[in-house]
SEKE-698397 format. One record per atom (N, C-alpha, C): x, y, z; residue in one letter. Coordinates in steps of 0.001 Angstrom, whole numbers, plus 500000, padded with zeros to 6 digits. Layout:
N
XYZA
...
END
This chain:
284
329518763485944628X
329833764759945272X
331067765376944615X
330794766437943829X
332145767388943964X
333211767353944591X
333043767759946138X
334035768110946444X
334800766849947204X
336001766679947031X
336576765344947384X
337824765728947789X
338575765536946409X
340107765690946483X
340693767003946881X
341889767100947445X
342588768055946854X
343821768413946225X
344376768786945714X
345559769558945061X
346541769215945686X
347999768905945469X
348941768993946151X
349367770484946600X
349186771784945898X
349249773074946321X
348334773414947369X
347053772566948098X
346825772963949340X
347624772920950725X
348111773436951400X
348422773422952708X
347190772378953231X
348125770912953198X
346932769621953681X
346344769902955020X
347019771228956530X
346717771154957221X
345532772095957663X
345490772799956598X
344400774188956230X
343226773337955537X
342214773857956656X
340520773724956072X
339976774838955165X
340699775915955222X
339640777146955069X
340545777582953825X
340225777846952302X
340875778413951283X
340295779530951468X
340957780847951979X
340273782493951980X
340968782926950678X
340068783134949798X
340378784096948439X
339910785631948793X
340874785880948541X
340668787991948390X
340539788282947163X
339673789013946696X
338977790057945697X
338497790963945510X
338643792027944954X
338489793358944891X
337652793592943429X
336754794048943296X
335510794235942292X
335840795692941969X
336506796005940912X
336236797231940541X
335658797665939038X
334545798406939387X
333302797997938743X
332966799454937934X
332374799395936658X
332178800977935623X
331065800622934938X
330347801206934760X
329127801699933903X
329162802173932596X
328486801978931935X
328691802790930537X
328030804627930746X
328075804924929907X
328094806497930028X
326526806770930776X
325615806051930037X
324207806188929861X
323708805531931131X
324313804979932082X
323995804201932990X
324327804568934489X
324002803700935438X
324423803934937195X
324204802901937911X
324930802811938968X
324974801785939899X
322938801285939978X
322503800720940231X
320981800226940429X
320902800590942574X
321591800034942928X
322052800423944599X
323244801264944792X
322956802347945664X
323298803125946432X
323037803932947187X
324007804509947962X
323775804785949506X
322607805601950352X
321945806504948715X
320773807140948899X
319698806110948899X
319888805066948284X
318348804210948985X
317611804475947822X
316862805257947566X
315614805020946480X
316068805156945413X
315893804488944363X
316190804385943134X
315302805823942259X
315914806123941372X
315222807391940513X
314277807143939727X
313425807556939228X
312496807553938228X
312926806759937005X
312466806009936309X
313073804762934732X
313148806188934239X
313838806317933513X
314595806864931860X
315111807998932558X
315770808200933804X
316396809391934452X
317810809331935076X
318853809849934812X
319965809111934726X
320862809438935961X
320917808871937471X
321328808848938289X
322876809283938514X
322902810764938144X
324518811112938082X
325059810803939262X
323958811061940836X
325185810379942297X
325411809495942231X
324195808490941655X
324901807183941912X
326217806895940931X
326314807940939912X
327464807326938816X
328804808182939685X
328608809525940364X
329137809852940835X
329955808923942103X
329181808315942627X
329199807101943966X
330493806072943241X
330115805645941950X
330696804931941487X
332095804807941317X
332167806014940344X
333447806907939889X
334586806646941398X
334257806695942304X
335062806645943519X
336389805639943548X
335651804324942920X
336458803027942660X
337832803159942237X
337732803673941170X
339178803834940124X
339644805095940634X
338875806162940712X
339909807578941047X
340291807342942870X
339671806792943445X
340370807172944836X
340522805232945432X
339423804729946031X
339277804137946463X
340084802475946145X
340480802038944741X
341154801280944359X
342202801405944445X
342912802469944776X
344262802808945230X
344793802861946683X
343670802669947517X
343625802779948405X
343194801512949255X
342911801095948226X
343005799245948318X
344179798342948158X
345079798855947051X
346606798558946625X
347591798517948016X
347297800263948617X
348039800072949542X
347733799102950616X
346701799317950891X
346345797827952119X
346931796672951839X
346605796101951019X
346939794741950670X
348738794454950532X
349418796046949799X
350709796013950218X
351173796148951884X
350194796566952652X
351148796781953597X
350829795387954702X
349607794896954103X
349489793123954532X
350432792286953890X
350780792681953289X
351360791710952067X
350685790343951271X
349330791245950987X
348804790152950526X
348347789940949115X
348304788943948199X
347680789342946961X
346225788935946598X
346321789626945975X
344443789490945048X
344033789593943937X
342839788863943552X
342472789458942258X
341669790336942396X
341839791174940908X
341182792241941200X
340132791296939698X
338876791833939973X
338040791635938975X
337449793082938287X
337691793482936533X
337861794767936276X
337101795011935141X
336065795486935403X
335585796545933994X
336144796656933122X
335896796456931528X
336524796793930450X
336557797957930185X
335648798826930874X
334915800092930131X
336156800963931083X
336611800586932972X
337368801218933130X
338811800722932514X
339283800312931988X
340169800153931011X
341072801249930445X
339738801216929955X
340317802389928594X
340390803955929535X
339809804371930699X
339531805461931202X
340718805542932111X
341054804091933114X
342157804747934149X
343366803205934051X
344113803171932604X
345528802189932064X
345883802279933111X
346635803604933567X
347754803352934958X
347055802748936464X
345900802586936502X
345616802197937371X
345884800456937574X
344989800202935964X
345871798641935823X
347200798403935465X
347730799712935447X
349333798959935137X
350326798901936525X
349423799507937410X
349859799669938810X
349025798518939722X
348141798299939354X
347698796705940141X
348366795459939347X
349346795167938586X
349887794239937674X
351244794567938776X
351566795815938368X
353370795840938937X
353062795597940891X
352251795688941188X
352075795472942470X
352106793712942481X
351978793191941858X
351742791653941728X
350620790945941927X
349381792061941771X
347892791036941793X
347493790626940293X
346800790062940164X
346273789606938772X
344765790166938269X
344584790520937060X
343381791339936751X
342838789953936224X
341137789933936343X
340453789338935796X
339508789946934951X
338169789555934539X
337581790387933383X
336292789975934487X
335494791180934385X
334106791440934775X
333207792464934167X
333235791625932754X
332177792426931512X
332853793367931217X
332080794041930198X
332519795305929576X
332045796302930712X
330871796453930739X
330491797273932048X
329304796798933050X
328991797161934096X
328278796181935330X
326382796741934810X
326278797605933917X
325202797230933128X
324556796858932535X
325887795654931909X
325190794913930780X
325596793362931387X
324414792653931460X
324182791402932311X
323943790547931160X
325001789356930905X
325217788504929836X
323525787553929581X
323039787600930829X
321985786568930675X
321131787448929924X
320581788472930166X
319969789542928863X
320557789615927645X
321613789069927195X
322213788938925944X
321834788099924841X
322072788129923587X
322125787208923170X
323682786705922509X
323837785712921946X
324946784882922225X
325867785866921207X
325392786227920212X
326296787374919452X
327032788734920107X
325849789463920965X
326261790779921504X
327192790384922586X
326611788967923813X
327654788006924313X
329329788197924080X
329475787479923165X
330665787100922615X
331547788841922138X
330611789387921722X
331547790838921211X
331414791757922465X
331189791793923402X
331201792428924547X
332431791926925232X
332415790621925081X
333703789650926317X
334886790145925198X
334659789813923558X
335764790426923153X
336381791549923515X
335934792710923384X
335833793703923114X
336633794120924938X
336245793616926316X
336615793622927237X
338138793286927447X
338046791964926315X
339522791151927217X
340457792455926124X
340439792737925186X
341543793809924390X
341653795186925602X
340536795465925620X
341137796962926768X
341760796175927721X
341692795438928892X
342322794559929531X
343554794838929169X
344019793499928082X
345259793366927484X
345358794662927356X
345009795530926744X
345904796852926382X
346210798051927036X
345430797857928463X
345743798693929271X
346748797898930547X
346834796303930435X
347743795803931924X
348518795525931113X
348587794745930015X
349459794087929228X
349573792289929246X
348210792276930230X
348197790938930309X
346850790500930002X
346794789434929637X
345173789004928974X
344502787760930422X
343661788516930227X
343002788198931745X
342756786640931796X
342600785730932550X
342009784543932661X
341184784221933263X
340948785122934431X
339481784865935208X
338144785430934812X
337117784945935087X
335987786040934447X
334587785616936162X
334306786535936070X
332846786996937039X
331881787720936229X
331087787627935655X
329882788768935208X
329187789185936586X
329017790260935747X
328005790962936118X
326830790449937251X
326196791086938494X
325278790213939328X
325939788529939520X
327157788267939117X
327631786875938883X
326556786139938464X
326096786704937335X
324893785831937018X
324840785547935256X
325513784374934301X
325965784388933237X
324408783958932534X
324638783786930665X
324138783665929809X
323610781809930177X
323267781063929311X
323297779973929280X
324310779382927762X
325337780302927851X
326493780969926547X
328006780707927459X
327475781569928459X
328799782359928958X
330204781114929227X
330230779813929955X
331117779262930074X
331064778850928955X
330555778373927638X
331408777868926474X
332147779204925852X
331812780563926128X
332251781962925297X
333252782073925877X
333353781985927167X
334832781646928132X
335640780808927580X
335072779542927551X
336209778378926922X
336618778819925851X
335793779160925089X
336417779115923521X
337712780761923316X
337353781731924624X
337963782487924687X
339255782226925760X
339866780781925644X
340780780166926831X
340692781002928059X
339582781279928934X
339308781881930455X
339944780042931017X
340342780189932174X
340926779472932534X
340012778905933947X
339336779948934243X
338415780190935295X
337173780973935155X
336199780918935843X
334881781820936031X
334577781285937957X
333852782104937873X
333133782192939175X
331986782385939647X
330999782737938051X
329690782554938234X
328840781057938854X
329169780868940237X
329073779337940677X
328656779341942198X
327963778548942353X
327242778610943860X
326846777244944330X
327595776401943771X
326827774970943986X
328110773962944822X
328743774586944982X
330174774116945567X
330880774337946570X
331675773488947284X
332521774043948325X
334174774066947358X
334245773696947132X
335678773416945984X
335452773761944341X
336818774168944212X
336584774337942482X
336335772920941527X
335919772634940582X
335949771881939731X
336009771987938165X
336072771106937766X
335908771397935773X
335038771101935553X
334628772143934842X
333398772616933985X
333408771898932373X
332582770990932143X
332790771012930470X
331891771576929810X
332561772699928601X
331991772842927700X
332183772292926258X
331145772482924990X
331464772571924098X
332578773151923225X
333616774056924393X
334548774530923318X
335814774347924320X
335324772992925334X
336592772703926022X
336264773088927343X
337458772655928391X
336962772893929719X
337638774250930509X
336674774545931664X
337591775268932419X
337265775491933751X
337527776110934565X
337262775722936041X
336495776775936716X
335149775618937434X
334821776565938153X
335033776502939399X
335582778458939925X
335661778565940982X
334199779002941987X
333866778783943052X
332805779045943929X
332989780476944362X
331527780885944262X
332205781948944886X
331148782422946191X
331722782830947383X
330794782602948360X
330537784776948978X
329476784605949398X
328740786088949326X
328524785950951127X
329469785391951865X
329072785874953253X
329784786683953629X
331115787135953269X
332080788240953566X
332234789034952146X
331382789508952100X
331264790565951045X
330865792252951213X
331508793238950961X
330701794636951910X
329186794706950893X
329234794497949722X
327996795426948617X
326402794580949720X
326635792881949736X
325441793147950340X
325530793012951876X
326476793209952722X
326283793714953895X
326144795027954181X
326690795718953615X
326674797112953988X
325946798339953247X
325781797736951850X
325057798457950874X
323358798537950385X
323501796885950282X
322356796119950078X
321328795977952071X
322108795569953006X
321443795076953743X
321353796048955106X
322343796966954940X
322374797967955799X
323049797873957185X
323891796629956909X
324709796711958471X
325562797323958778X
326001797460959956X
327243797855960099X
328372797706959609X
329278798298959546X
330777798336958386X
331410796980959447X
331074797156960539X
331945795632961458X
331595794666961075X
330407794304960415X
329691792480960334X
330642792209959220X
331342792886958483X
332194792340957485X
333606791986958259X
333948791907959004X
334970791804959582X
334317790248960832X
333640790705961749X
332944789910962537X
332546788552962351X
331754788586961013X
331323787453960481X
332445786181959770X
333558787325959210X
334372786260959338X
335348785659960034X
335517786917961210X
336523786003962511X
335449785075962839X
334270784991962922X
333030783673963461X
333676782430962522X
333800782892961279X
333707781716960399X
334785781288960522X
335592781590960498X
337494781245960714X
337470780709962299X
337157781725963561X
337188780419964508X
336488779218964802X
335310779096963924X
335120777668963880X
334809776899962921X
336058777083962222X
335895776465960658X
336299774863961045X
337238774828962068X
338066773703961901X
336895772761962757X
335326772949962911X
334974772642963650X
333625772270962653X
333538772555961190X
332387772689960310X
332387771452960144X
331431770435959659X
331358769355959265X
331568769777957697X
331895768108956648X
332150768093955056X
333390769540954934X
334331769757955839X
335024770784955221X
336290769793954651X
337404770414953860X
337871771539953521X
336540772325952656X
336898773732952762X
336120774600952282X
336364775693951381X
336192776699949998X
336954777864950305X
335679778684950521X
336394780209950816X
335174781080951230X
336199782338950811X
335392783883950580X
335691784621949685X
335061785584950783X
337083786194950635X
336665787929951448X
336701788750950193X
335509789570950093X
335349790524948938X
335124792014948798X
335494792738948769X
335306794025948952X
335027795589947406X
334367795807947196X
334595796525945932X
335245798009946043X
335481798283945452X
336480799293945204X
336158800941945512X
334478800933944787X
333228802107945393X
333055802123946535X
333087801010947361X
332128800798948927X
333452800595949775X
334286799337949629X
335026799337950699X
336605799872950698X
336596801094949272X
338056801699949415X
337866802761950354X
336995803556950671X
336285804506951372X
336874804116952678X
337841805264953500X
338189805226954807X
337227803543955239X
336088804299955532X
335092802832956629X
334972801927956938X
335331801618955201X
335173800195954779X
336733799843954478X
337911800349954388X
339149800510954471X
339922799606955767X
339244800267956874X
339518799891958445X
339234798178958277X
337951798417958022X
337454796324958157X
338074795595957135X
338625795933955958X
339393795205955396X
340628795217956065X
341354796218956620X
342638796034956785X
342391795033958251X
341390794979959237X
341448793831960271X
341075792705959549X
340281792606958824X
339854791714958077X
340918790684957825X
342478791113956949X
343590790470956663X
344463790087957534X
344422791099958819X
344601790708959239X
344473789727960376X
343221788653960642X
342217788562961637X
342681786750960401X
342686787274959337X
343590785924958602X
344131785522958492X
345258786360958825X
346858785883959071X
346877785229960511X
345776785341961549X
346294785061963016X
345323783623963098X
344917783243961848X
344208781651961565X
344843781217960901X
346340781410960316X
346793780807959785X
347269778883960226X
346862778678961139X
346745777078961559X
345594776140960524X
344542777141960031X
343397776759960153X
342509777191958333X
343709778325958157X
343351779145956876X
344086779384955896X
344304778811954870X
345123779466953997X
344520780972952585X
345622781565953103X
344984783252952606X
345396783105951091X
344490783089949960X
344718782808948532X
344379783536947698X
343857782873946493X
342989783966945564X
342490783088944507X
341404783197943610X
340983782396942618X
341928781888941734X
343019782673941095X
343671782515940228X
344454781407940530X
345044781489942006X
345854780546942131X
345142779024942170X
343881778886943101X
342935777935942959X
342435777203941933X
342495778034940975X
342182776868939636X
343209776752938934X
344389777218939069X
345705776485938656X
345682775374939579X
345812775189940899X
345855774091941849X
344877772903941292X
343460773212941259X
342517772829940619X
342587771920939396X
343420772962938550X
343124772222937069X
344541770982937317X
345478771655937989X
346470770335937646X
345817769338938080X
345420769388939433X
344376768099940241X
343780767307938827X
342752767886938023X
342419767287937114X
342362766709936618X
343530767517935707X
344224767236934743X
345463765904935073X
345845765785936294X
346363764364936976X
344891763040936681X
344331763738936581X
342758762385936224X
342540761973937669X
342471762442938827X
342409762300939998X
340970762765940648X
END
């Protein structure tokens, strides 16, 4: 079994690792979200300007409007970031850096899905991502999520060999672990899709509350789950839940975490597989 040990950086009295993440997500020119709020998808070879319009929301309004929340919780996060918005909105990442969250890399853009790749276009896409990154935060990312979180049978050695320190394309876990590849190891973090808005609210059509709801359920009876410690992932993207609506349930959301703090410790990936890898890397 995986999950066993833990870290001396866990709070030994905390079951519940809550990671916060913020998905802010871009398209290439020629492209559009596949879901949104209109529901039927357009005709193949017809190029869905609302939904790109829908999109666009992330970086010009709604990701800023995420910054402030989390400042006035005082909480940090990763943000997971488009290469493609990069190059379009710098100050936006140079203002989620000076705020003190950490950028991760999530493709060049949310149209191009590594497992459709091949290992060449692969590798020069992730390049090509982590430089706008670096050159618009000033910091070279270490986490990575693709696209649909759904990688190549490439992607964690293209990571390793590109020192990612972390990924999160992972579903088989309650805890992080090391991953080996051929070009060295690195950690995977889990990443869990029950407090997420895209498919509660986008995808499945609930109410803007089940994102909030579902996880005061899970938090008051975490300490009560069998095989825990656990982590679990509040997630929100930048299009869907910077928007007033989805704004409100994040901000109870953080805070509905802070009042489990007996029971929860409020985190983020980045810090987790630093915790993680030392565990390890102790040979433990």
């Amino acid at each position: 079994m995986k999950d066993s040990k833990l870290p001396s950086g866990w709070p030994g009295d905390r079951k519940i690792a809550l990671s916060v993440s913020v998905m802010l997500e871009g398209w290439t020119d020629d492209s559009a979200p596949g879901i949104g709020p209109m529901g039927n998808p357009l005709k193949a070879g017809v190029l869905d300007l609302q939904g790109q319009s829908w999109a666009a929301y992330g970086p010009q309004v709604g990701a800023w409007r995420l910054l402030d929340t989390l400042e006035a919780a005082g909480v940090k996060a990763v943000f997971y970031v488009s290469g493609i918005l990069a190059e379009k909105y710098p100050d936006l990442l140079k203002a989620i850096v000076a705020a003190g969250h950490e950028i991760a890399a999530h493709s060049w853009g949310q149209n191009i899905v590594p497992a459709y790749q091949s290992k060449a276009e692969e590798k020069a896409d992730l390049q090509r991502c982590i430089s706008a990154l670096q050159a618009a935060s000033g910091t070279r990312p270490r986490g990575w999520i693709s696209p649909r979180c759904t990688p190549s049978q490439s992607t964690s050695q293209l990571l390793a060999e590109a020192s990612f320190a972390w990924h999160g394309d992972v579903f088989d876990a309650d805890l992080p672990y090391r991953l080996a590849t051929s070009s060295g190891p690195l950690m995977a973090v889990p990443f869990t899709m029950e407090v997420n808005d895209m498919p509660l609210y986008i995808r499945y059509g609930n109410e803007p509350e089940a994102f909030t709801r579902i996880l005061q359920r899970i938090l008051e009876n975490g300490a009560a789950i069998p095989r825990k410690p656990f982590c679990l992932d509040l997630t929100v993207h930048a299009h869907v839940f910077g928007r007033p609506f989805g704004v409100i349930e994040f901000a109870k959301s953080l805070n509905i975490a802070r009042q489990h703090q007996a029971t929860t410790w409020l985190t983020d990936h980045g810090t987790l597989a630093d915790q993680f890898l030392s565990l390890s890397q102790a040979g433990t």
